[in-house]
N, C-alpha and C positions, 0 to 999 in steps of 0.2 A: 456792441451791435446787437439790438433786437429783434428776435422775428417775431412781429405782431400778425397775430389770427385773431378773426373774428370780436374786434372792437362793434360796438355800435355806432351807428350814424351818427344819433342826438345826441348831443351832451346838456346837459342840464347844467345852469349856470349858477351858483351857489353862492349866498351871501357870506361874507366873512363876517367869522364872531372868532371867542374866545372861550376857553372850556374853565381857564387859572381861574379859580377861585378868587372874590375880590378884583378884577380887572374891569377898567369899565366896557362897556355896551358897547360896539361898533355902529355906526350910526345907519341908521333903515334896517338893522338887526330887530327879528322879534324878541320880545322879553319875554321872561323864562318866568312863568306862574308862579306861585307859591304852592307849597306841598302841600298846602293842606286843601288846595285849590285842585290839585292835578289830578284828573280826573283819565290817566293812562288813554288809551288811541283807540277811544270813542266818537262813536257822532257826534255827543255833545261837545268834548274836549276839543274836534278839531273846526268845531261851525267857525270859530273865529281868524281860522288859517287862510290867507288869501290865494294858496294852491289850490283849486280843486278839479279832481278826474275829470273827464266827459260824463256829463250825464246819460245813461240810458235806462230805455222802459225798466221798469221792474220785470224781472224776469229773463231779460233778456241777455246774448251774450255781447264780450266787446267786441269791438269791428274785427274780423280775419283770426278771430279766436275759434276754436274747434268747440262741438257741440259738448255742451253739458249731459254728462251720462249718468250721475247718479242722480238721485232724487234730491229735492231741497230738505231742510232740517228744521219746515215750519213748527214741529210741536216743541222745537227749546226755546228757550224765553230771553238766550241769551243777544247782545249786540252783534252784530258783524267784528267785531273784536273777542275773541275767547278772555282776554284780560277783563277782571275786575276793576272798579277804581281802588288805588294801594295807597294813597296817601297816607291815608288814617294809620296802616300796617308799617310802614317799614320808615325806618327814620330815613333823614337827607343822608345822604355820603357825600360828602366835599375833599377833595384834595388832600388838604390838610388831615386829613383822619387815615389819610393810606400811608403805611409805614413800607417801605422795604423788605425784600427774604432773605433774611443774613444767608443763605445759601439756594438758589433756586432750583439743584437736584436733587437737594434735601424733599422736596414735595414731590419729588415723581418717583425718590424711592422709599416714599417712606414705607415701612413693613405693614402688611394687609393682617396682620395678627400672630399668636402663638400656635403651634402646631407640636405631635411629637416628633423627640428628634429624629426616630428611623422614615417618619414619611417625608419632614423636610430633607435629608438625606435623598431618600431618592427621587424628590422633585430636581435638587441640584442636580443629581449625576444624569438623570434623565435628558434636564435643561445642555449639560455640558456635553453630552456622545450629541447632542443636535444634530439627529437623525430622526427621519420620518419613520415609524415603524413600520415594520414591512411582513406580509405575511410569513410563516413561518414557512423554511423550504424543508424540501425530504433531502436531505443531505443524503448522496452516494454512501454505500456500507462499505468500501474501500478507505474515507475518508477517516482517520484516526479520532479519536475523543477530545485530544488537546489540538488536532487543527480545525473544529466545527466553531466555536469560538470565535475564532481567526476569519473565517469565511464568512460566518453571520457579520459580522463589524466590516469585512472591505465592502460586503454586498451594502449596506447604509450609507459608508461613505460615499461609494460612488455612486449612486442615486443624490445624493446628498451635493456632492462637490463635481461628478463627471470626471472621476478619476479618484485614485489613491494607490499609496506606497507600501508594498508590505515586503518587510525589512526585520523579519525574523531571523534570530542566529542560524549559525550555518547547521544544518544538520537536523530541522523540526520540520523537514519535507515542504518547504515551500510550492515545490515545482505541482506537488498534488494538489496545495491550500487554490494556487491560480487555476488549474483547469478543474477543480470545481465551482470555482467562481464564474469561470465562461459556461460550464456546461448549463447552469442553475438558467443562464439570461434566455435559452430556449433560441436562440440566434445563434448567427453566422458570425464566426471569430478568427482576429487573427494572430498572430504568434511572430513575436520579433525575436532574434535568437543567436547566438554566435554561431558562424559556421560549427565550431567546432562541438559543440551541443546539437547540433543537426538531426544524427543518428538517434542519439537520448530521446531526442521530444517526439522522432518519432516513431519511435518504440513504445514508449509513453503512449502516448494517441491511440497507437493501435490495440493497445492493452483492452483499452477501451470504449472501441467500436467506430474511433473519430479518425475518417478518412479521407476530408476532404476541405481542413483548416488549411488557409493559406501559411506560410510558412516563408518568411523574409528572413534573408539574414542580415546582421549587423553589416559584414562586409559589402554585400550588397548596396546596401545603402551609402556605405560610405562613396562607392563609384556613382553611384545616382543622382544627383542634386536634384531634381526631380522627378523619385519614383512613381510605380504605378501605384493608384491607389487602389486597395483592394475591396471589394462591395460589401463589407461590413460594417458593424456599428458599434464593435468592441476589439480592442487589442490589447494584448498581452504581450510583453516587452520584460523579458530574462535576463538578468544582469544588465538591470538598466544604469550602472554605474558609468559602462561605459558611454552614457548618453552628456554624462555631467559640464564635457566644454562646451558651450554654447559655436565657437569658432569654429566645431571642427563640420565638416561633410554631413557625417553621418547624424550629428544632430538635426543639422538643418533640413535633410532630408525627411526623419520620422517627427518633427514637428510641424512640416507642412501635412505631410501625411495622416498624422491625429489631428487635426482641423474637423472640429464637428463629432469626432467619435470618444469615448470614452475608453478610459485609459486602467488598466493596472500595471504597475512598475515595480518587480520583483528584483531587490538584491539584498542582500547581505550587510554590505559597507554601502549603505547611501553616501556615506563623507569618505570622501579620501584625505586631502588634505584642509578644504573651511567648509564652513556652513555653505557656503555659495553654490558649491555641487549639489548638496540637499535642493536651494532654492532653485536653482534652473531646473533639476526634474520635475519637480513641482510645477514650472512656468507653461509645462508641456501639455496641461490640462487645466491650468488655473490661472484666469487672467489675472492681468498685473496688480489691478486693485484689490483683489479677491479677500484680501484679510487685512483691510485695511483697518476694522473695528479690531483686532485683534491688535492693533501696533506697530503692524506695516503697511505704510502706506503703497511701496512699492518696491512688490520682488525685487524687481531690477535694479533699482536703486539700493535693498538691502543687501544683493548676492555684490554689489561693487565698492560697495562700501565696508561689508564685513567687519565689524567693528563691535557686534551685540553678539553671543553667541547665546546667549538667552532664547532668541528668536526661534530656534529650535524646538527648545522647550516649551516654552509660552503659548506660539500659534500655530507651528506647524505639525506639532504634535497628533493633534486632531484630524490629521491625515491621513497618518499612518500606523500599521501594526507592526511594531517591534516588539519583539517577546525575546526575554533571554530565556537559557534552557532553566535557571533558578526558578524564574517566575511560570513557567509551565509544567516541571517537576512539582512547584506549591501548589499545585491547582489551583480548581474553582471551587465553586459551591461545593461541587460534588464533593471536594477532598482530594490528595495528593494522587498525581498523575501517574504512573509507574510507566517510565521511559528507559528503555535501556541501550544506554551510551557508553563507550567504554573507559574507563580510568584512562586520565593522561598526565604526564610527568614529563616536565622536560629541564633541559640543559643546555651547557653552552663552554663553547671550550676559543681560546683564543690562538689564533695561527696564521701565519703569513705566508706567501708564496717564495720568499727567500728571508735571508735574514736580516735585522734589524739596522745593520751597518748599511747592508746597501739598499734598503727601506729609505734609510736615511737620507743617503744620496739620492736617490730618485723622485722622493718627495722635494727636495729640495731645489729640485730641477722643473719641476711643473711647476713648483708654485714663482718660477719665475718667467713665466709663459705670460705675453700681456699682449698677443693678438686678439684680436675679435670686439672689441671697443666693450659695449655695455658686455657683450656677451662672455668677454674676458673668464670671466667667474665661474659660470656652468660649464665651460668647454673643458678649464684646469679640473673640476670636478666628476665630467665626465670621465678624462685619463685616469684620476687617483681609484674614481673607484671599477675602472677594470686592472689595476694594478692590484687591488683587493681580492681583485676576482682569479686569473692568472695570469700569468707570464704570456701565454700565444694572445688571450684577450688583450693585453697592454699593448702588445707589439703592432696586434689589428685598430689598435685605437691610434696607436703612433702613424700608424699609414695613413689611416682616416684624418687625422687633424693635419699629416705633412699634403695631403691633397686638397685640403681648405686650403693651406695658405700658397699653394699654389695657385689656384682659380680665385682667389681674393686679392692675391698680388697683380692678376693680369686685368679683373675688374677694375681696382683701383689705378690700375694704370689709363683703363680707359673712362676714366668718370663716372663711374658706373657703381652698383653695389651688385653683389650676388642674384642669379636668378633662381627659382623654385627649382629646376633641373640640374640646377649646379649643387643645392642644398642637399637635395635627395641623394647626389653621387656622392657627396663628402660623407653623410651622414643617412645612409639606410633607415628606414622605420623597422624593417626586422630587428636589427642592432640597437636602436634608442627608441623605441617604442613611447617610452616614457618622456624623454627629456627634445625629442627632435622637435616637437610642436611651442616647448618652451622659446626656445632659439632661434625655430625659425622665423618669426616677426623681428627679433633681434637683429640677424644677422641680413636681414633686408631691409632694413630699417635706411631709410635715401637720409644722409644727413643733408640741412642746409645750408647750404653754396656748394662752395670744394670741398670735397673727401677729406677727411683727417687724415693726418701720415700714421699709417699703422707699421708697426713694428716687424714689419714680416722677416727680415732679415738676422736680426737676434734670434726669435723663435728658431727661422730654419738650423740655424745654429746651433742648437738648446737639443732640438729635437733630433739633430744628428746624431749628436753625444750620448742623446738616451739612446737611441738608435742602437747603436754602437757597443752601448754596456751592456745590454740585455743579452746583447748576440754573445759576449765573452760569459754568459754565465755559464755556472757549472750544470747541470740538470739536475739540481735536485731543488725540492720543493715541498717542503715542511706540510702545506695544508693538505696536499694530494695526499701526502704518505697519512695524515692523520686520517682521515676518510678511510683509507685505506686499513688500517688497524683497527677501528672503529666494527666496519663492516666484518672484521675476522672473527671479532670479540662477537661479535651480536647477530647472529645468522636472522635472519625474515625479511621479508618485503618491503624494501625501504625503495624512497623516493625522493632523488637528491635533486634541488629547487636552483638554478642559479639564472643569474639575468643577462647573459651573457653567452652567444650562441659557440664564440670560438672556443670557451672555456667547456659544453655543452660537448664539440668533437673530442677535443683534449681528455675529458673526462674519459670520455666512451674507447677513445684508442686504449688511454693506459690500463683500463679494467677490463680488457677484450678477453682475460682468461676466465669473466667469471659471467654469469648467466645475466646480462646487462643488456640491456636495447637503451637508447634512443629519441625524442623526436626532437625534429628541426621543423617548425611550423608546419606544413600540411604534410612534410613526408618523415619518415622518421627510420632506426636503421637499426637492426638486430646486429650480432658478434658477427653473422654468415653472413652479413648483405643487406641491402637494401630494402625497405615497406613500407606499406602506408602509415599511415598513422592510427590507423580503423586498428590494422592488424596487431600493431605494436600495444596500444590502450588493450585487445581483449586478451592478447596472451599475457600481459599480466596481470590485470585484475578481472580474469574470465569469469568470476562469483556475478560481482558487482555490473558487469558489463551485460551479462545474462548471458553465457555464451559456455560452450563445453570447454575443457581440457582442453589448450593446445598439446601440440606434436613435442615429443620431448625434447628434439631439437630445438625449439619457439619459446619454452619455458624458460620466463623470465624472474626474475630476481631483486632487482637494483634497475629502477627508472630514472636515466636521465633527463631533464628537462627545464624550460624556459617558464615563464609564468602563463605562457599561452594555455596550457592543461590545468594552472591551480583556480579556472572558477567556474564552476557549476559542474565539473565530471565527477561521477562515483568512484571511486578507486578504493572502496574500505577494504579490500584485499589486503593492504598493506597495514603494519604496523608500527611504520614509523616517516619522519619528513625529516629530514637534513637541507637546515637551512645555509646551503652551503655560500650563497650570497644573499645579504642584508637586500632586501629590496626598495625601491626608491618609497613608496608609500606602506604606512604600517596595516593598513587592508590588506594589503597581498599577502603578511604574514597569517592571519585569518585565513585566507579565502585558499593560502597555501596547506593549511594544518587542516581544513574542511572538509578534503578529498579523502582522510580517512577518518576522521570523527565526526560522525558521520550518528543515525538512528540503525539501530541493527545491526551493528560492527561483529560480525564474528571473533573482532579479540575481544578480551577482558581488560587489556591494558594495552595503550601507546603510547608513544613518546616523539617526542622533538628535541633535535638538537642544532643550537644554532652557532654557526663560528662566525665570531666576533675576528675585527681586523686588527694587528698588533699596535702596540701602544702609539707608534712613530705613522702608523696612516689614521692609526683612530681621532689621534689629536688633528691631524688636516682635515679629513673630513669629518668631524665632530657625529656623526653621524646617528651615536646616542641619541645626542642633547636635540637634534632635526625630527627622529620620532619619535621624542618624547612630547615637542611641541605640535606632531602632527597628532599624536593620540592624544592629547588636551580635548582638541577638536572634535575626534570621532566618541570621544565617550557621551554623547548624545546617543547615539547608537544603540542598536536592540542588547547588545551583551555587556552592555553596562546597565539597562537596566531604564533609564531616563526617557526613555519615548512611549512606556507603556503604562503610561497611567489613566491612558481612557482603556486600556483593558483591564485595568485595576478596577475602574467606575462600572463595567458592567455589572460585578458582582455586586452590586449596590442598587441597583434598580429596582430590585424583584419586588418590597414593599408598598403599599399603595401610596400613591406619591399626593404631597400636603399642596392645597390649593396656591396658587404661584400668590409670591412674597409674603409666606408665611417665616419666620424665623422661630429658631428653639433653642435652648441654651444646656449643656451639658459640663459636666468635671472633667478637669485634665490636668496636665503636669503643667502647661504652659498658658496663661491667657492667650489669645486669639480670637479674632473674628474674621470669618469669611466669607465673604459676597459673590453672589453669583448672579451677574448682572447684564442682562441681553443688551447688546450696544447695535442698534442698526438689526441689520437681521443674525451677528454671531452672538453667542453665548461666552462670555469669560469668566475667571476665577479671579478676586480680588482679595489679599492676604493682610490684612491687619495689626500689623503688632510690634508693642514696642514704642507704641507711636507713629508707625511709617507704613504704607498702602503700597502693596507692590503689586505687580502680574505673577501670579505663580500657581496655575493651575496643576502644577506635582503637589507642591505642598496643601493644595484646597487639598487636593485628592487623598491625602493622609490624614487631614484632619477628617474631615467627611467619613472614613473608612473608621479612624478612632471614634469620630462620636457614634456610628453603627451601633458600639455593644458598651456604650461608658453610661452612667446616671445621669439621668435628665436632670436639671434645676430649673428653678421658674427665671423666668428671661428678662433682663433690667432694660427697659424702650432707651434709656440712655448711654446704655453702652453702643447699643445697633446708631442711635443717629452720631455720636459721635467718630466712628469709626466711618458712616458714608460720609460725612463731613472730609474726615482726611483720606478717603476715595475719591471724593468729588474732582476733584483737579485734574487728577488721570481722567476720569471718565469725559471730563470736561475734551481735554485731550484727542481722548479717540473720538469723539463726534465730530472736532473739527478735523479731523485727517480724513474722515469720514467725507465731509460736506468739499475738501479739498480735491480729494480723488475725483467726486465727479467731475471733475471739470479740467483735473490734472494739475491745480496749482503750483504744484513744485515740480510742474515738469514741463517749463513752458518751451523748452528748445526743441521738444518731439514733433518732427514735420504732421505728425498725427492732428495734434493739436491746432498749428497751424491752418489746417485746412480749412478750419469751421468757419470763420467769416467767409470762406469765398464759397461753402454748402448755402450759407445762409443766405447770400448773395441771389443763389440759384431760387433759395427758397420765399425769397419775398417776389422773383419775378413769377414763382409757378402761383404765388397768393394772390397778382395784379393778372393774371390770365384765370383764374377762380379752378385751378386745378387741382381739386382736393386731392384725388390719390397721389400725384408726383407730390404734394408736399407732406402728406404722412409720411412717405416713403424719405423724405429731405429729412424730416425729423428724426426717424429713425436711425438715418445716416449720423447723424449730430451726434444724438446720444453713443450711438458707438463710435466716432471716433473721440469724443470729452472721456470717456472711461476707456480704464485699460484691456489690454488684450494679453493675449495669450503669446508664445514665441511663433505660432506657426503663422496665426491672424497675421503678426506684426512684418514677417517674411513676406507673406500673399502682398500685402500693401506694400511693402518695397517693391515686390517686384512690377506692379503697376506704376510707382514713383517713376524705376530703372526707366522705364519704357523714353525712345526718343522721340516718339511724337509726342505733342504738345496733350497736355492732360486733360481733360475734361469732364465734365461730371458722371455723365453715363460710366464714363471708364470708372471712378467710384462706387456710383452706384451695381455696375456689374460684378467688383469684388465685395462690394455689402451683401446684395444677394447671393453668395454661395456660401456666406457663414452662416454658421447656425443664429438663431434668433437670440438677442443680449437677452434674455426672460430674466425678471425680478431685478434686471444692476440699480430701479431705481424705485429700491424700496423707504419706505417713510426711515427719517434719520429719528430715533429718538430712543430712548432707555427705558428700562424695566427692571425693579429689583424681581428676582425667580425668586429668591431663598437666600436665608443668612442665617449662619449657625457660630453665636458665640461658644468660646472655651472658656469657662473661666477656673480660677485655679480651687482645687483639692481643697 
């Protein structure tokens, strides 16, 4: 269906001819002069034309034409045609004389000439940061040397993109890199934050003079589905990991919320377990098609399909600053950074809460557990691993699962599956933080017809008997006591980590003789009693917290705790982390080790020690080989090094950059070519060699950095077209992904898409009432729903979908007008070589 504007009335009725070479005449067709006859589109050439104008006076204008305002051009001698007769000049072209272009983006990249390599250099890196440059700011004198860098690059990006991630390792002061990011924009900012970080930020804030940033917190959000929105034009969003399910509350909330405002998204472990976490943060600021010249056509469809983790690397790179502490310890220009961190060393020791005979039995018994249908799987591996954890945690586990199959047994008796408040009572979120949002879609899962016969009966059985043997054990407990020797052998400030609250009291009763606190999510409890959680965090790391000496009663020693304290608190007080339970993601071991290595540690040296589960639970829950495959995943990640290769490109800029697609050729170990090549409006890196054309803007970025300071050679024009020959394909590629997005080609089932004949509908009745503004406005409408959006866009439009009265266009057009304006989605599709810089070999 087409929306036709402004056709003409007349159409002009055209005789049919033939253009083929050798075809005959169509009949009442004119004949076609001879060349040496053709005298180009003169008076005299066209006397013999039986079309001619209206004739008017000399001088005069045509009817309803606007008056002539410059003067005539009586002193040139030339026709009313600026053309010459050309006959005589240029020979015929016939058909037959035009060949084909054995590659046709062979021509649009071909290279504009030779240049030196340090300029073509930083034309490329120039090309690839595809930032507008921005005046230079007076960075705050609080701000450190190695985080101004950091802060110049998100300030571009999000000018550039209306958001970015920076996902620098733990412990290079992020929390200061973001609020000088907010303070630079000279506006009104907000701060998204964990309760538990509350105090932190705003302490922080008032350090320095900022009194009156709004301040939401995650959990907030989570109870809001729709919060207030605050009257600013920029947020800042703290351990935005926790934002990464898309399902949960508290997404959905700060993505209607950032609708229209720009974003920075500060954590540590953007990935917990796939890429897919990375791209949903991302989707928070970045509509769906957003990097679709880059290779994804669509977020959403990349974060579901998860199958590239390239993607990472390749497009989304360029969003974010990850810096590990190696690569900001190397410097910049200036030369090596002097940071002082303190030496860490760590260890690991293997122990179990009883011994391995009746490990054996116990494990033997869960793994014969086959209530919960799909969920069967995660429930068994909930129990094993607080069996890992202790004895009081299994037992609390056993009651929790013997309370499922109670309330599952009386569901099933009634047709029915589980309710959300039955899920909650089985399975607390204090308790499975981690694994209850797995499950719960699982275990409410309405199968179709009749309920399946679930096994409830066996289970209650099973779980009696474990029931039963725990209660006959002896009290003793192999891991407690190793902890407990541990901390004799090694006096200082340790902080023992477990994922499990009942193991957390257990801990705290049996060490009650020694200087130990405490917390249990917002409250937490000293050897003498009961306190907050405020109290408990400054009596033990009073330095860190900013706060004086506690009362020597208060003086703490040995922090117990759940993962709720291990992300974003300062605690370098301490010198050491006992990872007394494996945690379900290998982030938390990071984000657990973070709270004392840390910038500025008063120790010289810490350590970690992590207890591993005995042979007989390690082999159930395999738990190694789980994050080993989760840490495949996060070594994208700032402390591996892999996301920071547009802050490797800045130090490459500084040179006068070589006029775009210039190329230059230098010595190396390895042949190589690599293209830098604008597709649509992004910039990509394309890698050459070997024969085979990949996406791998880390690798441009190495070579580019090597040819920086290697021997120019003079530059062979055949190696460059041969290498965009074997780029062509790909490039080929992203232009149609390019040309697909707009319109959503592979994504015809989004009600989004749908809509558009029935806007169009609208928009050809407002073109037969001659209503120009309602139909700009229809158009508008068009293009933004053919192109993608963003997570918050895509919510606002559900929730006009939801609506039950019948839909209408205004109701569209009312949610089109409160988004921000699509500016540039529909920029010209076409390509450009910037730069190419062969390697050839020594």
């Amino acid at each position: 269906m087409e929306l036709r504007r402004g056709r003409p009335a007349t159409r002009w009725r055209w005789r049919r001819c033939s253009i083929h070479a050798g075809s005959q005449r169509s009949p009442g067709s004119w004949p076609i002069l001879p060349a040496a006859g053709f005298a180009a589109s003169t008076r005299a050439s066209s006397a013999g034309c039986r079309f001619h104008p209206p004739a008017h006076p000399s001088g005069s204008s045509s009817p309803g034409a606007a008056p002539v305002v410059s003067p005539p051009t009586n002193s040139s001698p030339m026709s009313l045609s600026s053309n010459s007769p050309t006959g005589a000049r240029w020979p015929r072209i016939l058909s037959e004389h035009l060949v084909p272009v054995a590659e046709p983006l062979a021509v649009a990249l071909e290279p504009a000439g030779e240049a030196p390599p340090r300029s073509v250099v930083a034309a490329a890196a120039r090309a690839l940061l595809d930032s507008t440059p921005a005046a230079p700011v007076a960075w705050p004198p609080w701000l450190a040397p190695h985080q101004i860098p950091a802060a110049d690059r998100l300030t571009a990006i999000i000018a550039r993109h209306g958001g970015a991630l920076l996902a620098d390792e733990v412990g290079l002061g992020k929390s200061y890199i973001a609020l000088a990011v907010a303070l630079a924009r000279n506006e009104p900012f907000a701060l998204v934050v964990p309760a538990i970080l509350l105090p932190q930020w705003r302490s922080l804030l008032g350090r320095f003079g900022v009194h009156d940033a709004p301040i939401i917190t995650h959990e907030f959000l989570s109870n809001r589905p729709v919060p207030p929105v605050p009257p600013v034009g920029f947020v800042v969003i703290d351990e935005a990991h926790r934002f990464r399910n898309p399902e949960t509350n508290r997404y959905r909330a700060l993505a209607r919320m950032v609708v229209g405002r720009q974003v920075l998204l500060v954590t540590a472990t953007p990935i917990h377990n796939r890429i897919a976490d990375l791209l949903h943060l991302l989707r928070l600021f970045l509509r769906d098609h957003a990097l679709a010249a880059l290779g994804v056509p669509s977020l959403r469809a990349a974060a579901q399909r998860d199958d590239d983790t390239s993607l990472a690397n390749a497009a989304v790179a360029r969003l974010i600053v990850a810096r590990s502490r190696a690569r900001v310890q190397s410097g910049y220009n200036g030369g090596p950074v002097t940071l002082s961190f303190p030496r860490s060393s760590g260890e690991s020791m293997r122990v179990g809460t009883t011994s391995d005979a009746i490990l054996i039995d116990l494990v033997g018994a869960v793994a014969r557990l086959r209530a919960g249908g799909s969920a069967a799987p995660l429930l068994r591996l909930m129990l094993l691993r607080r069996l890992g954890s202790s004895m009081p945690a299994f037992r609390a586990a056993l009651l929790r699962y013997d309370a499922y199959l109670d309330l599952a047994t009386r569901a099933t008796a009634e047709g029915r599956t589980l309710t959300a408040r039955e899920f909650q009572r089985c399975f607390p979120r204090a308790a499975e933080s981690d694994v209850q949002l797995i499950l719960f879609p699982l275990l409410l899962e309405q199968p179709a017809g009749r309920p399946p016969q679930q096994p409830f009966a066996q289970d209650r059985e099973i779980v009696a008997r474990l029931r039963a043997t725990v209660s006959r054990l002896v009290v003793s407990d192999p891991k407690a006591e190793a902890l407990e020797q541990m901390l004799d052998a090694r006096p200082g400030k340790t902080i023992v980590f477990t994922d499990a609250q009942p193991t957390v009291r257990y801990l705290m009763h049996r060490l009650r003789h020694r200087r130990v606190a405490a917390v249990f999510g917002k409250t937490g409890r000293f050897a003498a009693g009961d306190a907050s959680r405020r109290q408990i965090l400054q009596a033990f790391a009073p330095r860190a917290q900013g706060v004086g000496a506690p009362p020597a009663a208060l003086a703490t020693d040995v922090l117990i705790a759940t993962d709720l304290v291990s992300e974003g608190l300062n605690l370098q007080d301490a010198e050491r982390v006992v990872h007394y339970d494996l945690p379900w993601s290998p982030a938390r071991l990071a984000q657990r080790e973070g709270r004392i290595d840390r910038l500025g540690s008063s120790h010289g040296a810490i350590s970690t020690i992590t207890v591993l589960p005995p042979q007989p639970l390690a082999d159930a829950l395999a738990i190694e080989e789980r994050l080993a495959a989760k840490i495949s995943a996060q070594r994208v990640a700032g402390s591996n090094g892999r996301l920071d290769w547009c802050d490797q490109l800045a130090g490459l800029v500084s040179a006068e950059a070589a006029p775009r697609g210039s190329g230059a050729a230098v010595q190396g170990g390895h042949a190589s070519v690599a293209l830098i090549v604008r597709i649509a409006r992004l910039v990509d890196a394309i890698v050459v060699e070997d024969g085979v054309a990949r996406t791998n803007p880390s690798a441009a970025t190495q070579v580019l950095a090597d040819a920086a300071t290697a021997a120019p050679v003079a530059l062979d024009p055949s190696v460059l077209q041969q290498a965009i020959a074997l780029a062509a394909p790909l490039i080929r590629a992203r232009l149609a992904a390019v040309q697909d997005a707009r319109w959503r080609a592979g994504d015809r089932d989004r009600f989004a898409r749908r809509l558009i004949p029935w806007v169009l509908s609208a928009a050809r009745r407002a073109a037969r009432r001659g209503d120009g503004d309602q139909l700009r406005t229809l158009d508008t409408l068009v293009s933004r729903l053919s192109l993608g959006m963003t997570a918050g866009e895509e919510l606002l439009l559900d929730e006009v979908l939801s609506h039950r009265e019948p839909l209408s266009v205004s109701d569209l057009l009312a949610w089109h007008m409160r988004l921000p304006p699509a500016e540039g989605e529909e920029a010209a599709e076409g390509v450009e070589l910037v730069a190419a810089l062969a390697t050839t070999l020594a």
